[in-house]
N, C-alpha and C positions, 0 to 999 in steps of 0.2 A: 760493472754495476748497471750501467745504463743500457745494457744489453741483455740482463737479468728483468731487469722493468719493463722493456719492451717487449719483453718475450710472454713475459704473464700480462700485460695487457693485450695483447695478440690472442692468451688462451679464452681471457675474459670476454674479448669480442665475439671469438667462435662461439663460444657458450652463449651468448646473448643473441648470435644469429641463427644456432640451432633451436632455443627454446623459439622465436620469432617463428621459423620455419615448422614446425613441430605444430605450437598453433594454425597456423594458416592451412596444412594439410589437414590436420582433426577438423577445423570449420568446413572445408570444402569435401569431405567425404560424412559430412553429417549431416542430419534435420534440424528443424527449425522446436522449440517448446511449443506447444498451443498456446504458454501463458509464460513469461518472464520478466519478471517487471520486479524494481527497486525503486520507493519512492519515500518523502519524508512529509511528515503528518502531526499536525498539534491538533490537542484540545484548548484551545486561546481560553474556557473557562475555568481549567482546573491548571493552568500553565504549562500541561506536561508535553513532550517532545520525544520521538520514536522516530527509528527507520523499519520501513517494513517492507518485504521482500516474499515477494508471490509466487508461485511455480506450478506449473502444471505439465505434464508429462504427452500423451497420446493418448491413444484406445487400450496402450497397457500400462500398467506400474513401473515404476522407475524403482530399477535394484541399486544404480547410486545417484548421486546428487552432487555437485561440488559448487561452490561460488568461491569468487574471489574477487578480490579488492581491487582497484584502480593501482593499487601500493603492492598487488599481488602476493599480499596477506591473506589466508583463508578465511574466509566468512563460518562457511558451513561445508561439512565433510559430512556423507551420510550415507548408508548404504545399508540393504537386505541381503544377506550375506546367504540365505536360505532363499536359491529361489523360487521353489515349492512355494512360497505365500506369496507369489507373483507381484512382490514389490509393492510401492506405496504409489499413488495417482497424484495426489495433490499439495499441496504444501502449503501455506503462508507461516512464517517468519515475524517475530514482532524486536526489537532491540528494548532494553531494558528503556524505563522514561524519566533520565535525572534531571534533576531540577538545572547540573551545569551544562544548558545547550553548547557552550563553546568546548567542552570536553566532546559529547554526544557527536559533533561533526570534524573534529579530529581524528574520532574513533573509527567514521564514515567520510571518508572525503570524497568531493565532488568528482564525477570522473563517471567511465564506464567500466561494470562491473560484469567479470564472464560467468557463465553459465553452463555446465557440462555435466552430463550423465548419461544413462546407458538404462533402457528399457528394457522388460524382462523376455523379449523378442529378441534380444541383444542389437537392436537399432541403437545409434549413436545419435545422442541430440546436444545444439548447443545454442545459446544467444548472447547478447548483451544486451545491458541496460543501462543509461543514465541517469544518475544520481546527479542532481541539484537540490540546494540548500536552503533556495528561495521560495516561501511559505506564502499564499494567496491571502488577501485582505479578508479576518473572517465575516461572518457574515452577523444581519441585524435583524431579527423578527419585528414585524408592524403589529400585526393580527393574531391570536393576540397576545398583548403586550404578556412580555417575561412577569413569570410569578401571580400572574392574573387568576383570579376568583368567581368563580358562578357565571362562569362564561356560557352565554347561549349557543346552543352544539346543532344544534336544527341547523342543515346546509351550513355547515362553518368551513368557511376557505382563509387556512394558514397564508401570512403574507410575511414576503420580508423584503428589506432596503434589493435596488437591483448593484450588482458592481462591476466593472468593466473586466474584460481583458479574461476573463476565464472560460473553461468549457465546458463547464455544469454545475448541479449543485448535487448534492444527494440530501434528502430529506428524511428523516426516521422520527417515528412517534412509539410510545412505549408506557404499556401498563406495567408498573412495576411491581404490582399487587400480584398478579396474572403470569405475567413475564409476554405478553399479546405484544408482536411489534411489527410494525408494517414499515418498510423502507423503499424509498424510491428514488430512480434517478432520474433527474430532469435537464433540458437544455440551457445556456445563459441564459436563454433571453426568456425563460419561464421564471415566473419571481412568485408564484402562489399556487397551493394545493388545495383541492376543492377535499373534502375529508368524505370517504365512499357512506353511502348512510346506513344508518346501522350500526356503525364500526364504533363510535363513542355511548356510553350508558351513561348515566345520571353520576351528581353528584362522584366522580371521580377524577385523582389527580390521574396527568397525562405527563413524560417526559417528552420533549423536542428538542433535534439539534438539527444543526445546519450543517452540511459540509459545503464551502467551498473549493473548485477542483480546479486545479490547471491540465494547459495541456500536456506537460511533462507526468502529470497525477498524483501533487504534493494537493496536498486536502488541508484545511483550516477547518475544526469543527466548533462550533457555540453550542451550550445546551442550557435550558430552563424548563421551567414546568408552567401548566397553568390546571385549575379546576373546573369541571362542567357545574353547571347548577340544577336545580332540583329539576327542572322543566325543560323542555325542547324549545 
């Protein structure tokens, strides 16, 4: 019996040191993605919580796609089985947004996540990426103040609280009448946007949110509105 057990734990190792091997060869006769990235993202105003997962290919479309788990679960399986339509280029990935975060990062665990597909060149690409859990302090508008009225728009520079330890913000403003949105990214240590002129009209509601970014690239976003008033 104990030679029975030995014997299938011996197959199970080889099986575990061929897939081992298997990877390391495909990594080392492949490319690099232009773009592979997993990272995890709230809206702190509306509570909700997502992983989101990026991809970008080369100079040609990717005929497959595969991710996979830290737990070596598949993410995403994808492929153009037609390569006449030269594949798909781009990708971003969003995870459904429940309200149970602690279901959400069981679904996602922390860890790095691989990367593999095949370009309609038939070039082999592949990467990883690291997935953490740890969400950035969000952020706090000064200028002006959330839900604000008849704000003077003449040279108006959006302000918010500064916070440590991150490597950017991204900043978005948004007519929701129009759907006009201007979005930008800035460095830590910028805490205010000067608004280009022109770009606000009279008497209209604006949306803003903040993202806060770390370096890993888990994002915290805030959002409120404010109004311009009749006059510049």
């Amino acid at each position: 019996m104990r030679r029975i057990i030995q014997y299938f734990a011996a197959i199970a190792m080889l099986a575990s040191a061929f897939i081992l091997l298997t990877t390391v060869i495909t990594f080392a006769q492949s490319k690099p993605f232009a773009v592979a990235n997993v990272h995890f993202e709230q809206n702190a105003t509306d509570g909700d919580v997502e992983v989101v997962f990026e991809v970008k290919g080369g100079d040609y479309g990717l005929l497959e796609l595969k991710v996979t788990s830290p737990d070596h679960r598949v993410v995403a399986d994808i492929s153009s089985p037609d390569a006449s339509t030269l594949g798909l280029r781009q990708f971003r990935f969003e995870s459904p947004e429940p309200k149970d975060v602690a279901g959400l990062k069981a679904a996602y665990p922390e860890g790095a996540y691989t990367f593999s597909g095949t370009m309609s060149d038939g070039t082999k690409l592949s990467a990883k990426s690291s997935l953490n859990h740890t969400l950035p302090t969000p952020g706090t508008f000064l200028h002006p103040a959330p839900e604000s009225e008849d704000v003077a728009f003449a040279q108006l520079e959006v302000s918010w609280k500064p916070i440590k330890g991150l490597s950017g913000y991204i900043f978005e403003i948004e007519n929701e009448e129009t759907g006009n949105t201007l979005t930008v990214k800035l460095p830590a240590d910028v805490t205010t946007f000067a608004m280009p002129p022109g770009y606000l009209e009279v008497e209209t509601e604006y949306k803003i949110s903040l993202g806060t970014v770390t370096a890993n690239g888990n994002i915290s976003f805030v959002e409120t509105t404010f109004s311009t008033g009749g006059e510049m």
